[in-house]
C-alpha positions as CSV (number, residue, x, y, z in Angstrom):
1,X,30.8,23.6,4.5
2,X,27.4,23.7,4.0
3,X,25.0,20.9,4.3
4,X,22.1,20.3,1.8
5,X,18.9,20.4,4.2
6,X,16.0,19.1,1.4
7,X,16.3,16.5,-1.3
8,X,14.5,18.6,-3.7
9,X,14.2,22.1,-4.6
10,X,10.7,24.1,-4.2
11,X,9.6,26.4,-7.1
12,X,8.6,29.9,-5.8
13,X,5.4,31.2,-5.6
14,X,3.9,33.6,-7.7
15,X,2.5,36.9,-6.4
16,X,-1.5,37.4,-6.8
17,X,-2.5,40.6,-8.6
18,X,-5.2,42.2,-6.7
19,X,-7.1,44.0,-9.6
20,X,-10.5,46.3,-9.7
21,X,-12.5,45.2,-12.6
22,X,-16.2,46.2,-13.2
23,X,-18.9,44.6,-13.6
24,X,-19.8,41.1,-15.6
25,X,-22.9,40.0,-16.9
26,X,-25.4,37.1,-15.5
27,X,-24.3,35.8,-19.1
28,X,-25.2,32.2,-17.8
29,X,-28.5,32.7,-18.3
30,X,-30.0,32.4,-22.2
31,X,-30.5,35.5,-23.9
32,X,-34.2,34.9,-24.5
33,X,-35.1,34.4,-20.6
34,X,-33.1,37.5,-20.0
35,X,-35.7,39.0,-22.7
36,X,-39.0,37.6,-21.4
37,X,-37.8,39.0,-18.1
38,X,-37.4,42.2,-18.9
39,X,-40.3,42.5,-21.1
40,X,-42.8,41.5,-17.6
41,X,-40.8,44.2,-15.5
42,X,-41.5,46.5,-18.2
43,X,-44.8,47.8,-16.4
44,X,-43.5,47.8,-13.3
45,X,-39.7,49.5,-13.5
46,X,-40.0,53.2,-12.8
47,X,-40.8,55.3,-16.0
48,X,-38.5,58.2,-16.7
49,X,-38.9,60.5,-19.4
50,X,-36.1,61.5,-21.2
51,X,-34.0,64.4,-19.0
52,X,-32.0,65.2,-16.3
53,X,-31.5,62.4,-13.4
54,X,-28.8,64.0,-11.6
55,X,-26.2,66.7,-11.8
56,X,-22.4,65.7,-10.1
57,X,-20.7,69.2,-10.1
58,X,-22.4,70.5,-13.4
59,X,-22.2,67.0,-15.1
60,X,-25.5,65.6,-16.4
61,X,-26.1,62.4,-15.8
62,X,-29.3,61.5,-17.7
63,X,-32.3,59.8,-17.4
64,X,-31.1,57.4,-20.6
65,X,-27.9,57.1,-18.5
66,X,-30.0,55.9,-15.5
67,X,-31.8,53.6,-17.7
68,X,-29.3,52.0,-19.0
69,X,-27.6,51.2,-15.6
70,X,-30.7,49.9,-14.1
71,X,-30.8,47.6,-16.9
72,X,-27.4,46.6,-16.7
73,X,-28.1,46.1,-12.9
74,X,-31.0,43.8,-14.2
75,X,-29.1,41.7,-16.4
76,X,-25.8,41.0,-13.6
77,X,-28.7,40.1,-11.7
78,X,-29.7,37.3,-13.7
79,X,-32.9,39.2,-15.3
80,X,-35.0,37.9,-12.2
81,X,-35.8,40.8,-10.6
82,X,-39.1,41.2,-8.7
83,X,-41.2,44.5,-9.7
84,X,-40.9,45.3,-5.9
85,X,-37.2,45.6,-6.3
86,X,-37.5,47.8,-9.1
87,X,-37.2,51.4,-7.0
88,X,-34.1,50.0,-4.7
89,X,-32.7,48.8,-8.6
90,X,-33.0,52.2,-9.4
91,X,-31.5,53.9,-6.6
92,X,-28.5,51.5,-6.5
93,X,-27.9,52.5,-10.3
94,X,-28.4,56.1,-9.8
95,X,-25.8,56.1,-6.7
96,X,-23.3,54.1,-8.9
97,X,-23.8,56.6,-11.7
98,X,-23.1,59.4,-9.3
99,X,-19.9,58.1,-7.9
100,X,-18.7,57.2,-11.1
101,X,-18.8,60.7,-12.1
102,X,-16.6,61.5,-9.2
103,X,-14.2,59.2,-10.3
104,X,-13.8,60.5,-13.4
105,X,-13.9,63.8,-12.3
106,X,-11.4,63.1,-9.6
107,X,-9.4,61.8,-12.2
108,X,-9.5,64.2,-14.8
109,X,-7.9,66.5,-11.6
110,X,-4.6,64.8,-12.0
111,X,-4.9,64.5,-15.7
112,X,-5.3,61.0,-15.7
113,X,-6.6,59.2,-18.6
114,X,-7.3,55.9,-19.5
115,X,-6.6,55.3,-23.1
116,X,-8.6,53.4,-25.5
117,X,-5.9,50.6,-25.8
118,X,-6.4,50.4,-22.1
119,X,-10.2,50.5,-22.3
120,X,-10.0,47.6,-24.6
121,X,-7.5,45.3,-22.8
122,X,-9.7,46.1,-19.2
123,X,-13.1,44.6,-21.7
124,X,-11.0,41.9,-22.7
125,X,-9.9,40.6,-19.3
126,X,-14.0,41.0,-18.7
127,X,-14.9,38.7,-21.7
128,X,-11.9,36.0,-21.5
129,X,-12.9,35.2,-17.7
130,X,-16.8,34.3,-19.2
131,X,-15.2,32.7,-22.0
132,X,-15.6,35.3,-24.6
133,X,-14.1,37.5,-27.1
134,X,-14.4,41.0,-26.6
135,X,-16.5,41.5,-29.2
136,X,-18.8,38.7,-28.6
137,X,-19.1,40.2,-24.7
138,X,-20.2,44.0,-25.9
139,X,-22.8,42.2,-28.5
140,X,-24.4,39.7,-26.3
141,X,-25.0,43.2,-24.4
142,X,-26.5,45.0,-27.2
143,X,-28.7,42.3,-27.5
144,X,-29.7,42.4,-24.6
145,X,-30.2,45.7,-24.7
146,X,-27.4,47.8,-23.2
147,X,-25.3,50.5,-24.9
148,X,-21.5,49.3,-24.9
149,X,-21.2,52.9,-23.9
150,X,-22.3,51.7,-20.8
151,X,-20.3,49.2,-20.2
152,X,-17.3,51.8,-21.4
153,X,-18.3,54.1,-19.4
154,X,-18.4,51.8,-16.0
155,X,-15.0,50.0,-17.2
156,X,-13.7,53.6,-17.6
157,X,-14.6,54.4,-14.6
158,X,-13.2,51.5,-12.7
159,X,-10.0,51.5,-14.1
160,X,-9.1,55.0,-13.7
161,X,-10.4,54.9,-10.2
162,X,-8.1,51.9,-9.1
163,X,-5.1,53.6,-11.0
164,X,-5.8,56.6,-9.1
165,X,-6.5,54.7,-5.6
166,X,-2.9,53.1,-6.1
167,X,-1.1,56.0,-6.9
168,X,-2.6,58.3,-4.4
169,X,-2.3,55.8,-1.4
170,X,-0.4,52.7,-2.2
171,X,2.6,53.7,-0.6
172,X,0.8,54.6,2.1
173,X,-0.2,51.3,2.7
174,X,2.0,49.6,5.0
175,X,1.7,45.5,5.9
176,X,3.9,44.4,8.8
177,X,5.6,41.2,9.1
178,X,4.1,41.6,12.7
179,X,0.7,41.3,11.5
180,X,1.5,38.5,8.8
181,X,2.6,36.8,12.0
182,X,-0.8,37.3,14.0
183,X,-2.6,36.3,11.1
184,X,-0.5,33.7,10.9
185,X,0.1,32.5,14.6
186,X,-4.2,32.7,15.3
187,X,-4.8,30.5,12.0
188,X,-2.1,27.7,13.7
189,X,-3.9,27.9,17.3
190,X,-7.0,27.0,15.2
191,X,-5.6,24.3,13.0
192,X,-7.8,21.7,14.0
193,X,-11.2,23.7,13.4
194,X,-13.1,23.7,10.5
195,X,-12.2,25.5,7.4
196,X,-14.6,26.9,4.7
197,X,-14.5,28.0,1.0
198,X,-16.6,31.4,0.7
199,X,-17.4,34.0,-1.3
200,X,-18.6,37.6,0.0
201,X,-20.4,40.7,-1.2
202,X,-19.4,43.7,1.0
203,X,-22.3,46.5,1.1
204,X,-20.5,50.0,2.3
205,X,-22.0,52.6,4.6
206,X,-20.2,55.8,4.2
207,X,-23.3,57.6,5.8
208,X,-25.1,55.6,9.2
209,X,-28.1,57.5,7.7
210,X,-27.7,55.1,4.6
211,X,-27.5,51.8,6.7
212,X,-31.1,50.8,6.8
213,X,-31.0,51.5,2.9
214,X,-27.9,49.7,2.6
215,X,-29.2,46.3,4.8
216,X,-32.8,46.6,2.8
217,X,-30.5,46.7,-0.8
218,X,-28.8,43.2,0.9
219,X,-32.1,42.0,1.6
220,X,-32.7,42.2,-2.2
221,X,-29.9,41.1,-3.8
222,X,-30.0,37.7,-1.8
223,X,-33.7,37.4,-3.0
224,X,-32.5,37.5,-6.5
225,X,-30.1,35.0,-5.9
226,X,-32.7,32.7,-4.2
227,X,-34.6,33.4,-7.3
228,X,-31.6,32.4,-9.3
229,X,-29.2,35.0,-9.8
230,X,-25.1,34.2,-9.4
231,X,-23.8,35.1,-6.5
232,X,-20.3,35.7,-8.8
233,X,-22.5,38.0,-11.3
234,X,-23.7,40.1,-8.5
235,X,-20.8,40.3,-6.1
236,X,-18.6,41.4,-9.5
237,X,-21.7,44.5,-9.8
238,X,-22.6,45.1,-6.2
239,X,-19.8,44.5,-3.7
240,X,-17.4,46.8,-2.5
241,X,-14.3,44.5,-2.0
242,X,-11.3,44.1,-3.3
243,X,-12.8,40.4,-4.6
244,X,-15.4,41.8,-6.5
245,X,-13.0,40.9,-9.7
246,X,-13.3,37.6,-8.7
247,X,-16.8,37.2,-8.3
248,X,-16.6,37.9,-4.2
249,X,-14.4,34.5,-4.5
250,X,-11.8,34.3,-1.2
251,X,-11.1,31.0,-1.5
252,X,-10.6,28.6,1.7
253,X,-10.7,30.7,5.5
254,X,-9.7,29.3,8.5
255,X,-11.8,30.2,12.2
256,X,-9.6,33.2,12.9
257,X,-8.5,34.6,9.8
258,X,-11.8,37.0,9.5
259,X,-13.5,39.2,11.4
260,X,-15.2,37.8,14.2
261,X,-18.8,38.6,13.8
262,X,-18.1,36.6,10.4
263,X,-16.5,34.0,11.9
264,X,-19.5,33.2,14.2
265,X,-21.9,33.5,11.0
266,X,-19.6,31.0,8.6
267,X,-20.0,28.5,11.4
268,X,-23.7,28.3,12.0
269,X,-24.0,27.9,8.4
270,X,-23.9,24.7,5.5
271,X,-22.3,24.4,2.7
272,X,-25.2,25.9,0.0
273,X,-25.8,28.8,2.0
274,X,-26.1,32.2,2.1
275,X,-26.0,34.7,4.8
276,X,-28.0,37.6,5.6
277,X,-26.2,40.8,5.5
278,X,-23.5,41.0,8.4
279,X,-23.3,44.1,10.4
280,X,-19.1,44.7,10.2
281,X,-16.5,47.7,9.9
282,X,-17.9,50.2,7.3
283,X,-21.0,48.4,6.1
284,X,-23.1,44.7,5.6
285,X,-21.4,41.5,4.3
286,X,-23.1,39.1,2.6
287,X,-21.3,35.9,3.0
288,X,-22.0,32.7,0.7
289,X,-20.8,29.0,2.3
290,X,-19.4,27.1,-1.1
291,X,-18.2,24.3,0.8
292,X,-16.1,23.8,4.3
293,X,-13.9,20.9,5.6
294,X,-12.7,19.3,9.3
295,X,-9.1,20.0,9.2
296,X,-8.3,17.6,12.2
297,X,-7.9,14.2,10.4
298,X,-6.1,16.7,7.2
299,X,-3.9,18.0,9.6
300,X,-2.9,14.5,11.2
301,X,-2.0,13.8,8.0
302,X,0.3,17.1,7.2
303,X,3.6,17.5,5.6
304,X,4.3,21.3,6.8
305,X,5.7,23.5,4.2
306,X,8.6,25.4,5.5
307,X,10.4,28.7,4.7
308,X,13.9,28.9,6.3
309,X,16.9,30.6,6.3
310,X,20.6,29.2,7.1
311,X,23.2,30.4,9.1
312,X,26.9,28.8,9.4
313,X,30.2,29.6,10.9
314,X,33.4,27.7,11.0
315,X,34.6,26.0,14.1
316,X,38.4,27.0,13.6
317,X,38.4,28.6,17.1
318,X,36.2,26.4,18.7
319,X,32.4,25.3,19.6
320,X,31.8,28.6,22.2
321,X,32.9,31.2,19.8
322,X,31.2,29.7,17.1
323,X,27.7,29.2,19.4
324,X,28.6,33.2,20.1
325,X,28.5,34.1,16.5
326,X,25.4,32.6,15.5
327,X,23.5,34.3,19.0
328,X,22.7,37.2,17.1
329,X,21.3,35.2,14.4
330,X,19.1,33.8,17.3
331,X,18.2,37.1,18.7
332,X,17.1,38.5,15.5
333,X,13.4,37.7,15.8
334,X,12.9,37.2,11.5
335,X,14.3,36.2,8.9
336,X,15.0,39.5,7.0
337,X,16.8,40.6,10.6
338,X,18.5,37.1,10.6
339,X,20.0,37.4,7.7
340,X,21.1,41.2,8.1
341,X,22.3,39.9,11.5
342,X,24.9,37.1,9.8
343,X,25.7,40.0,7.1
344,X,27.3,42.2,10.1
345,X,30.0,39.4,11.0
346,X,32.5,38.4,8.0
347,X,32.8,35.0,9.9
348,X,29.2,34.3,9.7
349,X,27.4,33.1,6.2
350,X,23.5,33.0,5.6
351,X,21.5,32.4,3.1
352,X,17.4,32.7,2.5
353,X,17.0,28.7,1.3
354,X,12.9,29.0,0.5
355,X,10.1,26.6,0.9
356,X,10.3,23.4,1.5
357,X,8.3,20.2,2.9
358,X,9.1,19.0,6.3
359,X,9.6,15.9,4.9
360,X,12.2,17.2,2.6
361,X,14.3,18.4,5.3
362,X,17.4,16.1,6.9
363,X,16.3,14.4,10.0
364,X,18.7,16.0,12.0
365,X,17.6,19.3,11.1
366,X,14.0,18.7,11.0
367,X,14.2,17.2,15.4
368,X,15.7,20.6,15.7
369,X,12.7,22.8,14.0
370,X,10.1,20.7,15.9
371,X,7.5,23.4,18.0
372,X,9.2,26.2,16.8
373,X,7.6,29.4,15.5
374,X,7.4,31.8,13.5
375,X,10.8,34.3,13.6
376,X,12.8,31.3,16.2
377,X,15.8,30.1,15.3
378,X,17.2,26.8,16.7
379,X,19.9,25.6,18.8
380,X,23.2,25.9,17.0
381,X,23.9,22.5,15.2
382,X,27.4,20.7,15.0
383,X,27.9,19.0,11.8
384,X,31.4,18.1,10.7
385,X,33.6,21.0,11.3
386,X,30.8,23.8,10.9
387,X,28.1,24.9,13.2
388,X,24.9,25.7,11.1
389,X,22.1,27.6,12.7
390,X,18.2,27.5,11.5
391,X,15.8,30.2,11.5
392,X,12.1,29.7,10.8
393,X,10.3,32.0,8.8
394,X,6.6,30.7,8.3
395,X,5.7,27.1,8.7
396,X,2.8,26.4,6.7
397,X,0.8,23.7,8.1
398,X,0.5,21.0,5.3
399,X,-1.1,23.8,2.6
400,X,-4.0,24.1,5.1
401,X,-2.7,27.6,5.7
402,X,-2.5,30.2,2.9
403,X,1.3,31.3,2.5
404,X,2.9,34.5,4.2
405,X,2.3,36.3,0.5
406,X,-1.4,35.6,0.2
407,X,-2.1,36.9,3.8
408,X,-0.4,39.9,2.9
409,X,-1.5,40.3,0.0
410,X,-5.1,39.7,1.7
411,X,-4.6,42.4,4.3
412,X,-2.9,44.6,2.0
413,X,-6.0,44.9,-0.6
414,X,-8.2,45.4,2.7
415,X,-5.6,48.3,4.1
416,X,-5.7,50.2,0.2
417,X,-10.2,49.3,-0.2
418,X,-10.6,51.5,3.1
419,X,-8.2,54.1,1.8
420,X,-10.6,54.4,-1.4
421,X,-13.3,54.2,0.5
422,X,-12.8,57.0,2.9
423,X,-11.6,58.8,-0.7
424,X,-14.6,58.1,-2.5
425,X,-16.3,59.1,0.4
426,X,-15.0,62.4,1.1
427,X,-15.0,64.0,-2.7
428,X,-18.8,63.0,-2.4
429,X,-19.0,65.4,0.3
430,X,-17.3,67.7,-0.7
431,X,-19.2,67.8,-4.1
432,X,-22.5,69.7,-5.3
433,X,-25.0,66.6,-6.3
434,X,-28.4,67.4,-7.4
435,X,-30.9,64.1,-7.5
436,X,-33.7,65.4,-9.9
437,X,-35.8,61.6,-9.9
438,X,-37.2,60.5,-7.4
439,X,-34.6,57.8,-5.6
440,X,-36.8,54.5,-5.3
């Protein structure tokens, strides 16, 4: 007999695709600023004559190639660059060049390709998320005075490099329920701090020889934004991170959930702000405050979504031997284990009922669940001539806490961004590069 525990069903979520996509445009900004920008950093940005730039294991990348980057560089920028930045512009442009040739290269190893049908869906996920056609993107470029082979090139790139990435390591890539659960179990201790929405830019250092260059390139990119560049434009060209497609977006954080030299940062700062670049694992983040919240008087307030599973047995031989077929339904620890636990014994059912609200669930059920956590399973409970069992597998605290799939989906897009890091980092090693310009 089973008992229905919710007045209503839930709808399941849906699963976020974490995606690499290069860079967008400042495209906010009118194309005649953009020009009379450009046209007064004329004097100042580096003059190269046409030639070699660099050579990435007998691939030439050229000093039209280079030009066209830094302009590209200019315009995600917002077109607002100061003549002093122009040297760090170029030597950011020249070093995405470079490892973009890897990529390829890298690529073209494993005879990888990424067709033109591919290419043009990739430019039209670009354009739709700035409200364009694809078409009308690649023009407003030309306009402005960048090849679309540029932007080919870079999408190119980017694509085949996160194909690659996923093939090569996402396997490897391994996200415990365990540390869903510490995630999880820190962001509930801290439920009644303070929550923000942010953004960040994440600056890598592969080399510590690089990490003054690296923190000075910060330094510069949140000028131009204090000058007026988006922070989305230049996160999507610049940062290192997985949200880069999103403009650097990670929505709403709880104390706890990052690292802690950002944590302390986020809370010294208002809403408006943005940080100076943040010493952390493998390089600087630059971390912009969008807005944050008191979660005390929210979570008051709560109705806590929960995800359970269901156990029942019959009472046909009594309330002791059903209590004893339902302990290792207790003693499993999760819900996957719960349920494998109850498939073991033919006299014990279970089923995996979702998400619900706390308020949705019978008051005899929800007494039972009150201060449990994550994995426990309640006292066996005597209804009619059944003894049902409840096992709690994520209690999210009135939406206030991102769901079990968005953390891992969080921490698995972190795990796979050091993989291709460390990847990225190695082939340029490993690889004969020649800088014939001077860098900066």
């Amino acid at each position: 007999m089973w008992v229905d525990l919710r007045v209503m069903t839930h709808a399941s979520f849906q699963l976020r695709k974490i995606s690499i996509v290069a860079a967008l445009c400042g495209l906010s900004m009118g194309l005649a600023d953009v020009a009379v920008a450009q046209q007064s950093q004329e004097a100042a940005r580096p003059q190269v004559n046409e030639g070699i730039a660099a050579v990435v294991n007998d691939s030439v990348i050229s000093t039209y190639d280079l030009q066209q980057r830094m302009r590209l560089l200019i315009i995600s920028a917002g077109g607002r660059v100061p003549p002093e930045a122009m040297p760090q512009i170029q030597s950011q442009a020249l070093d995405a060049l470079i490892e973009e040739r890897l990529k390829i290269q890298e690529a073209a190893e494993y005879e990888l390709q990424i067709s033109d049908e591919e290419l043009r869906q990739e430019i039209e996920s670009v354009a739709s998320g700035n409200g364009l056609t694809a078409d009308q993107l690649l023009q407003q470029l030309q306009q402005q005075g960048v090849s679309p082979q540029t932007f080919y090139d870079q999408i190119r790139a980017d694509t085949a490099w996160q194909t690659l990435v996923q093939g090569r390591f996402g396997r490897k890539v391994r996200v415990t329920n365990d540390q869903i659960d510490e995630v999880l179990d820190r962001m509930t201790r801290e439920a009644q701090t303070e929550q923000y929405l942010v953004s960040e830019i994440f600056l890598p250092v592969d080399n510590p020889n690089r990490a003054e260059e690296m923190y000075n390139g910060g330094l510069q990119l949140i000028q131009q934004m204090g000058q007026g560049a988006p922070f989305g434009a230049v996160a999507r060209q610049f940062s290192a991170a997985p949200s880069a497609a999103v403009g650097g977006d990670i929505g709403w954080v709880q104390t706890g959930e990052l690292a802690e030299e950002l944590n302390r940062a986020l809370s010294s700062m208002q809403p408006g702000q943005i940080s100076a670049p943040i010493p952390s694992e493998g390089g600087f983040y630059i971390m912009a405050l969008r807005d944050k919240r008191d979660l005390s008087v929210a979570a008051a307030n709560r109705d806590d979504r929960l995800r359970l599973v269901q156990a029942m047995t019959s009472m046909d031989r009594g309330e002791d031997v059903a209590a004893q077929r339902l302990a290792a339904v207790a003693a499993a620890g999760d819900c996957a284990s719960a349920l494998g636990a109850a498939g073991g014994d033919a006299a014990v059912t279970a089923i995996d009922i979702g998400e619900m609200g706390e308020g949705e669930v019978a008051p005899a059920f929800r007494n039972a669940l009150e201060g449990l956590k994550n994995g426990e399973a309640t006292a066996p409970i005597q209804i009619g001539g059944a003894m049902h069992m409840l096992v709690l597998c994520n209690r999210n605290m009135g939406g206030l806490l991102p769901s079990r799939q968005a953390i891992e989906n969080r921490l698995y897009g972190q795990q796979l961004n050091m993989f291709a890091r460390r990847y990225l980092r190695d082939l340029r090693r490993d690889s004969a590069i020649e800088v014939r310009i001077a860098d900066g």
